[in-house]
FIKOLZA-1660 file (N, C-alpha, C; in steps of 0.1 Angstrom, whole numbers, plus 5000, padded with zeros to 4 digits):
% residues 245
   i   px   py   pz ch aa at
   1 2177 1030 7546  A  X  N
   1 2172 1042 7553  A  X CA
   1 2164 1051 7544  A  X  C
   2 2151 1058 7547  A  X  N
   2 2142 1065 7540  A  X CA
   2 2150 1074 7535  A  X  C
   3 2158 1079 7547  A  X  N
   3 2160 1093 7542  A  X CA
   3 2176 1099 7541  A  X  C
   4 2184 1087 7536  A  X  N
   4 2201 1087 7533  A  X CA
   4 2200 1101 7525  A  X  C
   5 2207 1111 7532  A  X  N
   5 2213 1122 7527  A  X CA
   5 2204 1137 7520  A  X  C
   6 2194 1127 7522  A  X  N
   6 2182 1140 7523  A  X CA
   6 2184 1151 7534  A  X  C
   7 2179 1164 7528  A  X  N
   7 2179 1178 7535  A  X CA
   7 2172 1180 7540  A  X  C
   8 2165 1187 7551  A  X  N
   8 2151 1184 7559  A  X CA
   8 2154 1195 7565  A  X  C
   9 2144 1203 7564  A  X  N
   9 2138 1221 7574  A  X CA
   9 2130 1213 7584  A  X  C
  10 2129 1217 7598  A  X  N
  10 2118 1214 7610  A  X CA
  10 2117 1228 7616  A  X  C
  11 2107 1227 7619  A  X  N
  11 2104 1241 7627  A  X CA
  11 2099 1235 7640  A  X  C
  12 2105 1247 7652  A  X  N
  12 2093 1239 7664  A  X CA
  12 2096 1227 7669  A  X  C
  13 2116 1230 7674  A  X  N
  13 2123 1213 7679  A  X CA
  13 2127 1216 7689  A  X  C
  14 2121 1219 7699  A  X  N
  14 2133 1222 7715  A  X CA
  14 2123 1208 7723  A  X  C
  15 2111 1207 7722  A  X  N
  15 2108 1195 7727  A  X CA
  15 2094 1187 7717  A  X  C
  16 2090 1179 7724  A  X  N
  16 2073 1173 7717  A  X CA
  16 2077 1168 7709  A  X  C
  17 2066 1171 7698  A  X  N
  17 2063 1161 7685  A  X CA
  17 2080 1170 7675  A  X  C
  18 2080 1181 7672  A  X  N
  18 2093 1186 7668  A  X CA
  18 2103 1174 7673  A  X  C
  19 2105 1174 7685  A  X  N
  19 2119 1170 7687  A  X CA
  19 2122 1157 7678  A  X  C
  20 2106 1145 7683  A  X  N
  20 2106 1137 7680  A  X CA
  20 2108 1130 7665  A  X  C
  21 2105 1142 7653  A  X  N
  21 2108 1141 7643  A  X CA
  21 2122 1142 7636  A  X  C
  22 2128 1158 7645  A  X  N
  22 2143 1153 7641  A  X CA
  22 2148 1139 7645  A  X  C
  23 2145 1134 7659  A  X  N
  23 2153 1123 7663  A  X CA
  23 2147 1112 7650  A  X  C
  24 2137 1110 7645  A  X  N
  24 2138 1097 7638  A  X CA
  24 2140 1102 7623  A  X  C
  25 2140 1114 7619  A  X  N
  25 2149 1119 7608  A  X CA
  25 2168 1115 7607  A  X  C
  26 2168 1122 7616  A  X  N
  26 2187 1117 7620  A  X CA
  26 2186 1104 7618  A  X  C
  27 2178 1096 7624  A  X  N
  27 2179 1080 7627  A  X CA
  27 2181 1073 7615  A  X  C
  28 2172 1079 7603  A  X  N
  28 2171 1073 7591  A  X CA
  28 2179 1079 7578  A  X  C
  29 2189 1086 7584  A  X  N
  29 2202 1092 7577  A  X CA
  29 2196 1108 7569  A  X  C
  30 2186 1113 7570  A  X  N
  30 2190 1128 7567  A  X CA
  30 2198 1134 7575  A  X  C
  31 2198 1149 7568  A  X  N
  31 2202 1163 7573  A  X CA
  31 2197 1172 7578  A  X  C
  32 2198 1172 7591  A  X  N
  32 2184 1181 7592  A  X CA
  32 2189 1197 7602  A  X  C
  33 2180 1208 7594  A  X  N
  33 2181 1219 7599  A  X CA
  33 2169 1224 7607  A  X  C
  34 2173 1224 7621  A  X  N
  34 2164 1222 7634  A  X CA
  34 2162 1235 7636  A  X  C
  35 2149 1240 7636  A  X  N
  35 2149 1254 7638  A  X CA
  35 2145 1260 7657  A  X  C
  36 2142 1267 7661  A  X  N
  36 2140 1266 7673  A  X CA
  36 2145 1280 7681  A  X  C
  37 2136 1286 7691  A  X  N
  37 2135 1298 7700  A  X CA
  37 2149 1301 7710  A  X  C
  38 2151 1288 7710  A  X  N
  38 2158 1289 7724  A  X CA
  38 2175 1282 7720  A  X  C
  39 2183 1285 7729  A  X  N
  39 2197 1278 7726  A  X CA
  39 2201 1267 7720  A  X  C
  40 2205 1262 7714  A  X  N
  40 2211 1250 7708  A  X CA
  40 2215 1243 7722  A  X  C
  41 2212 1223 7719  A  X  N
  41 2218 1218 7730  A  X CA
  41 2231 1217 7731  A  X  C
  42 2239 1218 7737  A  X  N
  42 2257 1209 7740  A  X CA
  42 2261 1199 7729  A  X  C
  43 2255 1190 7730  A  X  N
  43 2254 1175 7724  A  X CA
  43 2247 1176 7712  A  X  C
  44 2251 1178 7700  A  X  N
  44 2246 1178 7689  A  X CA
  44 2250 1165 7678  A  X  C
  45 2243 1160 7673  A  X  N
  45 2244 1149 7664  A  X CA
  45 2254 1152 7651  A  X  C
  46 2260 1141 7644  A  X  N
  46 2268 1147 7633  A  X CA
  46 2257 1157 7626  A  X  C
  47 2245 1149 7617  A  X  N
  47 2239 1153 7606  A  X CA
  47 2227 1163 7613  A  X  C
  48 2233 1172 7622  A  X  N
  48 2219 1180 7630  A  X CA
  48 2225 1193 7630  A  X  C
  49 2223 1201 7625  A  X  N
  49 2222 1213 7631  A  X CA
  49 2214 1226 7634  A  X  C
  50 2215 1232 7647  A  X  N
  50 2201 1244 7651  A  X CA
  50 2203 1253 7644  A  X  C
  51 2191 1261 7641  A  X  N
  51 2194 1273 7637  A  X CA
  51 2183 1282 7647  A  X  C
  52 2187 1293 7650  A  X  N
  52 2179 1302 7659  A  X CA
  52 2168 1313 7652  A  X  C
  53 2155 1310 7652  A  X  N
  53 2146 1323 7642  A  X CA
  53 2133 1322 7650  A  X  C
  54 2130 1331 7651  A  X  N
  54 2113 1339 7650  A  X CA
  54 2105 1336 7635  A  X  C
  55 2098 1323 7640  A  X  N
  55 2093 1315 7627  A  X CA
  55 2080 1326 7621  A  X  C
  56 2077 1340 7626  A  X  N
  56 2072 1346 7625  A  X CA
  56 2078 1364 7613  A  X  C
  57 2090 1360 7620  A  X  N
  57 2097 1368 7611  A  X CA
  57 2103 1369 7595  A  X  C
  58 2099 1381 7591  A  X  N
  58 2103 1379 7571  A  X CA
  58 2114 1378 7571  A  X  C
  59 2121 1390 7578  A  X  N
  59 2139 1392 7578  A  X CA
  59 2140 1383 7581  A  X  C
  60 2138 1375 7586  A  X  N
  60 2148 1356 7600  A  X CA
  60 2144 1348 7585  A  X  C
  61 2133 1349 7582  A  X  N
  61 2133 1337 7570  A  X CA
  61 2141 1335 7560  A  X  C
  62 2140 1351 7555  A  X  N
  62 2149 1356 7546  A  X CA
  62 2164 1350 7545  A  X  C
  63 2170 1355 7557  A  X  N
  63 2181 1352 7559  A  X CA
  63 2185 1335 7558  A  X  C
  64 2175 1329 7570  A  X  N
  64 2175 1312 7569  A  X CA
  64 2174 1308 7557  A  X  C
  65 2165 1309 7546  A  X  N
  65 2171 1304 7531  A  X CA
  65 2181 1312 7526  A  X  C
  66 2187 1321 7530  A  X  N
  66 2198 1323 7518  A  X CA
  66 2209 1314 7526  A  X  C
  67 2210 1313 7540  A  X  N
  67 2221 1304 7547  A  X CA
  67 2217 1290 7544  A  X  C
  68 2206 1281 7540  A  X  N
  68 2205 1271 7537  A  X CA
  68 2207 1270 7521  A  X  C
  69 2207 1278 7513  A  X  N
  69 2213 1279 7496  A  X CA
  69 2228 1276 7498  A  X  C
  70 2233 1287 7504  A  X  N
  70 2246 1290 7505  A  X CA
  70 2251 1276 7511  A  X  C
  71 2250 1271 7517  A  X  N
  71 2254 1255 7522  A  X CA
  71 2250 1243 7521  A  X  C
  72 2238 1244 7517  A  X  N
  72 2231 1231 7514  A  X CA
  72 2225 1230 7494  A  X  C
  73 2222 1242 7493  A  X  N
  73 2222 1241 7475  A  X CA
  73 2207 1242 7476  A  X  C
  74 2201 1237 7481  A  X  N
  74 2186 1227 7479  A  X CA
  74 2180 1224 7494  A  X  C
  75 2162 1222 7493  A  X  N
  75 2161 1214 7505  A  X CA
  75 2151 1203 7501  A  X  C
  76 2153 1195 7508  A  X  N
  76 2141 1178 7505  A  X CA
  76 2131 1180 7505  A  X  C
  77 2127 1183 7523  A  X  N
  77 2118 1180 7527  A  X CA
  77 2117 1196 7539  A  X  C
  78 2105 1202 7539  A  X  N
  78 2101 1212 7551  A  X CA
  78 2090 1201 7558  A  X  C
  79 2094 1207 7573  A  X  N
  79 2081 1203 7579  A  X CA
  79 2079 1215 7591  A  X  C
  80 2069 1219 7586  A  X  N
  80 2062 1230 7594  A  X CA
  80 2061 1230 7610  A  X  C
  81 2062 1227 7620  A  X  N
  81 2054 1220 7631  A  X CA
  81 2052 1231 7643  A  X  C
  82 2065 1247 7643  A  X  N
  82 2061 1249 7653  A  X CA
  82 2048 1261 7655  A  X  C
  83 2042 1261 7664  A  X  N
  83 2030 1267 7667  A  X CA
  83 2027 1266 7684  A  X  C
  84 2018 1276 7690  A  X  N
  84 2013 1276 7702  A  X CA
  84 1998 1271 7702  A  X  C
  85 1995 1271 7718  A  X  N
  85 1976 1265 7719  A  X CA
  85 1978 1274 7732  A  X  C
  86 1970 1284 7729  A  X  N
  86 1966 1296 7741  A  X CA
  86 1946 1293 7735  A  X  C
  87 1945 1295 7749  A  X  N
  87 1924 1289 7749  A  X CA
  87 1922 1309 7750  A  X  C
  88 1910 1305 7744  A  X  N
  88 1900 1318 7748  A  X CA
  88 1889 1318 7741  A  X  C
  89 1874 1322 7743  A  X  N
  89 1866 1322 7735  A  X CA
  89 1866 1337 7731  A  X  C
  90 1856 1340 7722  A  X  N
  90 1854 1354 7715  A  X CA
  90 1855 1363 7724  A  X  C
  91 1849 1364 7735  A  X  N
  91 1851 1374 7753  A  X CA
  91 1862 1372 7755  A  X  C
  92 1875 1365 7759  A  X  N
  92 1885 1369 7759  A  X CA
  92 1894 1369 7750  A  X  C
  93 1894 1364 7739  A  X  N
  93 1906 1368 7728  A  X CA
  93 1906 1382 7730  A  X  C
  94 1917 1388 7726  A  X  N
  94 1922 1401 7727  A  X CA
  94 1922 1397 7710  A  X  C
  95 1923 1413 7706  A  X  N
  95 1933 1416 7690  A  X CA
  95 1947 1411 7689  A  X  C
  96 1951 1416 7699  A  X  N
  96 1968 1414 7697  A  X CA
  96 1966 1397 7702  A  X  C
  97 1959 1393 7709  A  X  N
  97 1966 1370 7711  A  X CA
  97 1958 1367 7699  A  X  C
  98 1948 1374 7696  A  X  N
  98 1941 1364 7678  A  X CA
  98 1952 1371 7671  A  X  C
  99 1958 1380 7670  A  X  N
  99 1968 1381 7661  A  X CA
  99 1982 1372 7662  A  X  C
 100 1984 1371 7675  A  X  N
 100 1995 1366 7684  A  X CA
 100 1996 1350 7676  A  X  C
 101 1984 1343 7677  A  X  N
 101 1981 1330 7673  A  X CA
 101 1984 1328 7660  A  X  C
 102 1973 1336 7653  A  X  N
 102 1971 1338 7640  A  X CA
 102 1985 1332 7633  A  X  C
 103 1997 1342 7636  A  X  N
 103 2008 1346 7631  A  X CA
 103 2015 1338 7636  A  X  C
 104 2017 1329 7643  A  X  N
 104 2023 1317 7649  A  X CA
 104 2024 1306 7643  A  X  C
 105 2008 1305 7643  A  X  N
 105 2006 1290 7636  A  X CA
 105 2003 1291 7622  A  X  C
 106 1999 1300 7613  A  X  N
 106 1996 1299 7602  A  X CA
 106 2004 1311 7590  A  X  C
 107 2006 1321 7597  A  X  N
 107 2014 1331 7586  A  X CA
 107 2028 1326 7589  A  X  C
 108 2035 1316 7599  A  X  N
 108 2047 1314 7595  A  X CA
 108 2048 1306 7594  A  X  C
 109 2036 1293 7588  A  X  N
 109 2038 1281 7577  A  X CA
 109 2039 1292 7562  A  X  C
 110 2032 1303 7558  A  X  N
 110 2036 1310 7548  A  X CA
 110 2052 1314 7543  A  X  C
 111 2051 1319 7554  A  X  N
 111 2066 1322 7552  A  X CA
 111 2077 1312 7551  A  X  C
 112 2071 1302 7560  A  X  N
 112 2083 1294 7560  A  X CA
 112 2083 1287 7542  A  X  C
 113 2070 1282 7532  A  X  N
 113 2065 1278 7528  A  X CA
 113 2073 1287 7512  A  X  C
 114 2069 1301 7512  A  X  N
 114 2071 1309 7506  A  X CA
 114 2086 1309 7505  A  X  C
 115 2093 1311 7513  A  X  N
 115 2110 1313 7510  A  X CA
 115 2115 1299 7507  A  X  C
 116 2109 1289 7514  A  X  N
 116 2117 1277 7503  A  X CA
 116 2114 1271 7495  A  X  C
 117 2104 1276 7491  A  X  N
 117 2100 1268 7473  A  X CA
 117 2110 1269 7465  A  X  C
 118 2121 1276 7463  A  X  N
 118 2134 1279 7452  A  X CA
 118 2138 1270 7457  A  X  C
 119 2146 1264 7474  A  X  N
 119 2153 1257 7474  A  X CA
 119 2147 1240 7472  A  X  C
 120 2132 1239 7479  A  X  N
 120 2125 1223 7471  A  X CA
 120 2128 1224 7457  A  X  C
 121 2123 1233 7452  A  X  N
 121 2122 1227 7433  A  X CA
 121 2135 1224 7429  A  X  C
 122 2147 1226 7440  A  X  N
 122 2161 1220 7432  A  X CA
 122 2162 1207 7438  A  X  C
 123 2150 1200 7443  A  X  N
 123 2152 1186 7442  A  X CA
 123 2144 1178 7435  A  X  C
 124 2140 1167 7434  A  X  N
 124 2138 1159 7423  A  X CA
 124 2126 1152 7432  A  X  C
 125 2121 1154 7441  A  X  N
 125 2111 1147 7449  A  X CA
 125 2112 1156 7463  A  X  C
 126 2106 1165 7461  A  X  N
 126 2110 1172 7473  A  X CA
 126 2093 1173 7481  A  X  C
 127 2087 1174 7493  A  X  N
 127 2075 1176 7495  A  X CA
 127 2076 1187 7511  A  X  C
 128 2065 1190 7516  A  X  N
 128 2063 1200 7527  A  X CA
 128 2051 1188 7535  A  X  C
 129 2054 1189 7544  A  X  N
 129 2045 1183 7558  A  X CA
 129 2044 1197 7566  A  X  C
 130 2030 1199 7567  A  X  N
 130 2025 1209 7580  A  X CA
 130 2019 1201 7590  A  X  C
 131 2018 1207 7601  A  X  N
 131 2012 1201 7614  A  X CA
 131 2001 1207 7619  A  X  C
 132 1988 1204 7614  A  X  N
 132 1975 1211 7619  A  X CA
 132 1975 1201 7631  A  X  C
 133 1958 1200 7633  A  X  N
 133 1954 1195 7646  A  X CA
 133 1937 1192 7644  A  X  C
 134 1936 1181 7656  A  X  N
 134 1921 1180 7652  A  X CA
 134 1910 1189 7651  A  X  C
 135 1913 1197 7658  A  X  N
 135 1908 1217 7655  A  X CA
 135 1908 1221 7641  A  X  C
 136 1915 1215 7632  A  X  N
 136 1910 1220 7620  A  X CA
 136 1899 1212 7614  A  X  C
 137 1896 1200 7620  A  X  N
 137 1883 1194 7613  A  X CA
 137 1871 1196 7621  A  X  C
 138 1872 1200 7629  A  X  N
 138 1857 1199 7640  A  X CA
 138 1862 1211 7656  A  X  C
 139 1848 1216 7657  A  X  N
 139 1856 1230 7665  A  X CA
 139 1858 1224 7682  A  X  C
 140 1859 1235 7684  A  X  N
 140 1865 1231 7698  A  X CA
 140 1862 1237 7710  A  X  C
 141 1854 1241 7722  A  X  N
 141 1850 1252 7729  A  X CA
 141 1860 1255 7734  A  X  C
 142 1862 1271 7741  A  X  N
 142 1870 1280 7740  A  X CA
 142 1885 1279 7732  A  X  C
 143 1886 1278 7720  A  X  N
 143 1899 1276 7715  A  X CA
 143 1896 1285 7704  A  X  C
 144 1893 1295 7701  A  X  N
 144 1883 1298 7688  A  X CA
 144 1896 1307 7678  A  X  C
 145 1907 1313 7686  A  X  N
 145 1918 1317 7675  A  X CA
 145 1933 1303 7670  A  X  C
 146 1930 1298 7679  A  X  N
 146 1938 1283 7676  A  X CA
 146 1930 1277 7668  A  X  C
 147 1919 1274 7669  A  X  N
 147 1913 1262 7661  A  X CA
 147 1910 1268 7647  A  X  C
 148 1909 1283 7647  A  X  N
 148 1910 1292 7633  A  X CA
 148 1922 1288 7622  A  X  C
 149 1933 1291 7637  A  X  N
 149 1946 1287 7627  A  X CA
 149 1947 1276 7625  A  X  C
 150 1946 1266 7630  A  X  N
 150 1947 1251 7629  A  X CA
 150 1937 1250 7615  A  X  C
 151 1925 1252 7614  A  X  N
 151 1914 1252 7604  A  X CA
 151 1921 1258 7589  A  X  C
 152 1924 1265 7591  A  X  N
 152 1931 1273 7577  A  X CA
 152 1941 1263 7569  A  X  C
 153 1949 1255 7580  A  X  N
 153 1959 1249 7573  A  X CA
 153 1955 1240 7560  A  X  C
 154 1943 1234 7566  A  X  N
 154 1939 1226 7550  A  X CA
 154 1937 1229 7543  A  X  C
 155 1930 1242 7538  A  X  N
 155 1927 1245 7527  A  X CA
 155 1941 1251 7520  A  X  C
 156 1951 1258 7532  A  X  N
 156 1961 1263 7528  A  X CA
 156 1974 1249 7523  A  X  C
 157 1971 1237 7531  A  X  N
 157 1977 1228 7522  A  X CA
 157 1972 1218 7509  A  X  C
 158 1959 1219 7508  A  X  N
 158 1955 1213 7494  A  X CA
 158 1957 1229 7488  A  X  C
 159 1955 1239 7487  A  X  N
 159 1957 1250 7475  A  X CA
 159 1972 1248 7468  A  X  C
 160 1981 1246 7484  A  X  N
 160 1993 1248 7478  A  X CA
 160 1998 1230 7472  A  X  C
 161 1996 1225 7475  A  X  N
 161 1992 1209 7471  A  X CA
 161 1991 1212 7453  A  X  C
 162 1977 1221 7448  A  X  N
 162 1978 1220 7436  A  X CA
 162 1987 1232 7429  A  X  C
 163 1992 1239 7435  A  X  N
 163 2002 1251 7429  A  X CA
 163 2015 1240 7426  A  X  C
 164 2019 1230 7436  A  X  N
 164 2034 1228 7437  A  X CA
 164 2034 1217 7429  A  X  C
 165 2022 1208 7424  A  X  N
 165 2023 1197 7423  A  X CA
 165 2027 1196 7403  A  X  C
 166 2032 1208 7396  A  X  N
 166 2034 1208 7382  A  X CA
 166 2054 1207 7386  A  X  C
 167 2056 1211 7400  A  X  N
 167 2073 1212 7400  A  X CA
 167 2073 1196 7410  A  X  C
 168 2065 1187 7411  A  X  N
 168 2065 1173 7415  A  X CA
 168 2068 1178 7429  A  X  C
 169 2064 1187 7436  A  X  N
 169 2064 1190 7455  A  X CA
 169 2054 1187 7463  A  X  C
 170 2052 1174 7468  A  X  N
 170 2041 1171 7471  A  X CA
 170 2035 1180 7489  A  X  C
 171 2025 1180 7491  A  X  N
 171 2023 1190 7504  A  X CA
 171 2010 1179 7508  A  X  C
 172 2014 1178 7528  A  X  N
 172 2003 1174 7529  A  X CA
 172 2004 1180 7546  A  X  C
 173 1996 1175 7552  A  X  N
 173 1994 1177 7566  A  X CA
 173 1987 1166 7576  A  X  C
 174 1993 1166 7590  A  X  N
 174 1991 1161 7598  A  X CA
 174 1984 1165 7608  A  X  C
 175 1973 1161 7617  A  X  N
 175 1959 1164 7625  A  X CA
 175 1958 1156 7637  A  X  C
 176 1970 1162 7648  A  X  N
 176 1968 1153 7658  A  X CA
 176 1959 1158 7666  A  X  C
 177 1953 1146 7679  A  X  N
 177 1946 1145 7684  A  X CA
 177 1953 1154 7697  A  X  C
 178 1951 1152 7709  A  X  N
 178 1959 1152 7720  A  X CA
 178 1976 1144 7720  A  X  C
 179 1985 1150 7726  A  X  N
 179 1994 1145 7723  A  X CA
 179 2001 1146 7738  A  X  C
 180 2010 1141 7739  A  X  N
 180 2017 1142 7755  A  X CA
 180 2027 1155 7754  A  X  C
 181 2024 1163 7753  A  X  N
 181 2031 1176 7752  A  X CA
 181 2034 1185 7759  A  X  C
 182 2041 1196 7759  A  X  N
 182 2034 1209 7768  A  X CA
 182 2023 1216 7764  A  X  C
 183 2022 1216 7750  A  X  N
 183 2007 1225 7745  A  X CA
 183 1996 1216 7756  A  X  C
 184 1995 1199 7759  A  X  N
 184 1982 1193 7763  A  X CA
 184 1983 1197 7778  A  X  C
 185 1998 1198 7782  A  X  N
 185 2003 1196 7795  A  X CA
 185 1995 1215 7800  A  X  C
 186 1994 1221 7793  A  X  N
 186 1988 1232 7796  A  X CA
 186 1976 1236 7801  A  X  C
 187 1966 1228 7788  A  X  N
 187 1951 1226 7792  A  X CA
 187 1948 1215 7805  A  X  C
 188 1956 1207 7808  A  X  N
 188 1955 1201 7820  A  X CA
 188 1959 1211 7830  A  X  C
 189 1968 1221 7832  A  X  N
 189 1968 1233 7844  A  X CA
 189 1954 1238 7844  A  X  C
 190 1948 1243 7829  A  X  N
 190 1938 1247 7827  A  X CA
 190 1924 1246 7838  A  X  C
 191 1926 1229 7837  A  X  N
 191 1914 1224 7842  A  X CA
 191 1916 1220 7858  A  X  C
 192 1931 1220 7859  A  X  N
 192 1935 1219 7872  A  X CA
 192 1930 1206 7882  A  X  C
 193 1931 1193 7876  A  X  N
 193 1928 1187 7882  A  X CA
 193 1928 1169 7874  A  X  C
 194 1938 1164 7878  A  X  N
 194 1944 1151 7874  A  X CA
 194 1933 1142 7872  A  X  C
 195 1923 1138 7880  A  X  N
 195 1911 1129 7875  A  X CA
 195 1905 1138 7864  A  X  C
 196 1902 1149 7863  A  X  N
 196 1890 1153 7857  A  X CA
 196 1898 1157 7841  A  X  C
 197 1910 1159 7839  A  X  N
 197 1918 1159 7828  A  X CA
 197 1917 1147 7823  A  X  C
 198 1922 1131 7823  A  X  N
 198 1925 1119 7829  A  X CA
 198 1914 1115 7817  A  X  C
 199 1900 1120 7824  A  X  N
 199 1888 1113 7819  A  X CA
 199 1879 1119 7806  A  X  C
 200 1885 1133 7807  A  X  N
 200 1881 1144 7798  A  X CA
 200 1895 1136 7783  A  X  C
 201 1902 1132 7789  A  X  N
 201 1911 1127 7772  A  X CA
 201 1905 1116 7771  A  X  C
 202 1902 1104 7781  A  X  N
 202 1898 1093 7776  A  X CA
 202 1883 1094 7773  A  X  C
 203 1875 1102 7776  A  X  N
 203 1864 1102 7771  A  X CA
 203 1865 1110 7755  A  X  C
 204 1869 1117 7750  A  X  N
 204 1873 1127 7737  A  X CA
 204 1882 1112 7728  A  X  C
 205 1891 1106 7729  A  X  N
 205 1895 1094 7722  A  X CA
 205 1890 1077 7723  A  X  C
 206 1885 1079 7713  A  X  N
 206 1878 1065 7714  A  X CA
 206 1888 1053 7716  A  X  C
 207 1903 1058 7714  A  X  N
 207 1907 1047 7721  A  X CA
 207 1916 1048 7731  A  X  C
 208 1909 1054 7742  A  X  N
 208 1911 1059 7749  A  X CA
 208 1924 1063 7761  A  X  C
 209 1931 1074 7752  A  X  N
 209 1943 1079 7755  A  X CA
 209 1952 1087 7748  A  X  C
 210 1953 1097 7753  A  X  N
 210 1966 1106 7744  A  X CA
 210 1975 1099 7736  A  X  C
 211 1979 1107 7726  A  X  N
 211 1989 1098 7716  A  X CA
 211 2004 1102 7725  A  X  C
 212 2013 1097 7720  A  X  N
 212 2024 1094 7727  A  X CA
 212 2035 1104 7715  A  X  C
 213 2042 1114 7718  A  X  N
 213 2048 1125 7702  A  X CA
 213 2053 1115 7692  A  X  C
 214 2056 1102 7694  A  X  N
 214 2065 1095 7682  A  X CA
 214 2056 1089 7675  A  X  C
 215 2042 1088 7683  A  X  N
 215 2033 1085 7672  A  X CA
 215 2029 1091 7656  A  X  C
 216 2028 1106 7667  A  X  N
 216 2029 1118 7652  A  X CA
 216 2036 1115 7647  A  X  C
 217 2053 1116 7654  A  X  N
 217 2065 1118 7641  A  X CA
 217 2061 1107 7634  A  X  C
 218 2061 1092 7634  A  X  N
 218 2057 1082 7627  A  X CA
 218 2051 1080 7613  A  X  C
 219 2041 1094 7620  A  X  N
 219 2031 1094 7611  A  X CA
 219 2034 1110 7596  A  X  C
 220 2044 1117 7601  A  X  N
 220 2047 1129 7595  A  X CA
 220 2057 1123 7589  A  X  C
 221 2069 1112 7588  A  X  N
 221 2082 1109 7585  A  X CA
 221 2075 1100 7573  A  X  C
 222 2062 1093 7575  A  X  N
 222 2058 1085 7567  A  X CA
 222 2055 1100 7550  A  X  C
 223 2050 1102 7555  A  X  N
 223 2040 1115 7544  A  X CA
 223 2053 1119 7540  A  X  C
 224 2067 1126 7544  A  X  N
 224 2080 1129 7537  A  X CA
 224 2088 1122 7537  A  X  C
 225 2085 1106 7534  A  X  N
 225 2094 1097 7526  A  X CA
 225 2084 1094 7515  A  X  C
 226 2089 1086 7509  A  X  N
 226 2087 1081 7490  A  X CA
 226 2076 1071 7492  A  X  C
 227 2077 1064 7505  A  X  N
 227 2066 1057 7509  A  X CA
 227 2054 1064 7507  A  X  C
 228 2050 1076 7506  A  X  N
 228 2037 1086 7503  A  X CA
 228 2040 1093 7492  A  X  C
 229 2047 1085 7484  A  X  N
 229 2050 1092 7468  A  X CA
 229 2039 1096 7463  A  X  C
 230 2027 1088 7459  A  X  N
 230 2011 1092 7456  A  X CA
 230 2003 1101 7465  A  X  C
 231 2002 1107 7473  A  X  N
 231 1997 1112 7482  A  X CA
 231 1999 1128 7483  A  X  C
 232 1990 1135 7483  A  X  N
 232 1991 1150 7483  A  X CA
 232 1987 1155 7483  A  X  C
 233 1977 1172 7493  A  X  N
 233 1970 1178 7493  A  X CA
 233 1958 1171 7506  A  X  C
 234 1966 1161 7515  A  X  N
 234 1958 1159 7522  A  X CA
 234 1958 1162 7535  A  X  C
 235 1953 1159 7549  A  X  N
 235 1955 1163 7559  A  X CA
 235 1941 1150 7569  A  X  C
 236 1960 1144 7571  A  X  N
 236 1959 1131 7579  A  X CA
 236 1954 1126 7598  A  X  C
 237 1944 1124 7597  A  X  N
 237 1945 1129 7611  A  X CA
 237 1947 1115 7623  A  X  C
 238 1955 1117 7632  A  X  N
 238 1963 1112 7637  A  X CA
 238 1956 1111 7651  A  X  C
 239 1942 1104 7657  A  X  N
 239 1941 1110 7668  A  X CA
 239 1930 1103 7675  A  X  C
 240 1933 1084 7667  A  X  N
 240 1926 1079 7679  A  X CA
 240 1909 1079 7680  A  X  C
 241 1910 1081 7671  A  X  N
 241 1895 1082 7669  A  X CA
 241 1887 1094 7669  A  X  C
 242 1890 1104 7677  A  X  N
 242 1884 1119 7678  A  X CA
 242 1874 1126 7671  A  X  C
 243 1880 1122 7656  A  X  N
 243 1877 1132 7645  A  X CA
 243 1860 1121 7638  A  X  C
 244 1860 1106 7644  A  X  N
 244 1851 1103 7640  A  X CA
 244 1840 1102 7647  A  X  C
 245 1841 1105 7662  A  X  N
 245 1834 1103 7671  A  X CA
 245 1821 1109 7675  A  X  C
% end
């Protein structure tokens, strides 16, 4: 198993590509501390447990590494993932949703980033996976404070890529395409209409179709195992062709 007894932060697991990452983390024997808005399920796995935070909050962060010190010592592996996709062009973004966004997707990969570097460097191979999106490599019409944040992440994970990589922490990122989600499941209300969504993803993927969330995870679980021991500062994108299209 990749990941026997490894420690593992997730952000952003009540459903989608999140969930799907704990499930094949657990699968492959980590530990993993599931972060998440909403109640813990009933049915919780031995090596799983939630914790409840505002991935936007200092205090909540604050607190979450000192309760993951205090119990765990150390952590393996972070993986960044949760974030929102609210549309608007420059006429409707407000101040407060470009801030709203902003601070979602990209100031609480900071934070989250920022408070656990003390507990990575107490491992011996420890790395960070963020979850951008194909919005960070090529723009997007009406998406213009999401695809901002999405866009930031790369440069924000090759910078930190070369800060971390003297304590052996490798950082990279993942750039999905469409994914079968609720963020995609949205922009189909959006457009309001099952053929013309249908054709609008198969035409945008060259191979023609939304990715399926385990694909991501697949592809994020690869980058925080040892199997991507050489690898770092990059930002992988995951999406079916999109990004070359």
């Amino acid at each position: 198993m990749r990941f026997k007894n490894k420690i593992a932060l997730v952000t952003g697991t009540s459903s989608g590509i999140g969930k799907k990452i704990v499930d094949q983390l657990i699968k492959e024997g980590c530990i993993v501390i599931a972060t998440t808005r909403k109640d813990a399920p009933k049915k919780i796995p031995k090596k799983l447990e939630y914790y409840k935070i505002d991935v936007t909050s200092l205090s909540e962060w604050n607190a979450l590494s000192k309760y993951i010190k205090k119990k765990y010592k150390k952590l393996d592996i972070l993986i960044n993932n949760a974030g929102v996709r609210i549309s608007g062009d420059i006429n409707t973004t407000s101040l407060d949703l470009w801030n709203h966004i902003i601070n979602t997707n990209l100031t609480s990969i900071f934070l989250g980033c920022k408070h656990c570097i003390s507990l990575l460097k107490k491992s011996k191979n420890a790395n960070i996976v963020n979850l951008a999106s194909i919005t960070s490599i090529r723009g997007v019409k009406n998406m213009l404070a999401y695809a901002t944040s999405k866009s930031a992440m790369i440069t924000f994970t090759s910078s930190l890529a070369l800060d971390l990589a003297k304590n052996n922490i490798r950082v990279n990122a993942v750039a999905p395409g469409a994914v079968d989600t609720k963020m995609v499941w949205s922009l189909r209300k959006e457009i309001n209409s099952q053929v013309k969504f249908n054709k609008r993803m198969k035409d945008a993927h060259p191979l023609g179709r939304i990715a399926k969330p385990q694909e991501i995870a697949n592809v994020v679980c690869f980058l925080a195992s040892s199997h991507a021991s050489f690898m770092t500062g990059l930002t992988i994108p995951v999406d079916g062709g999109r990004s070359i299209k």
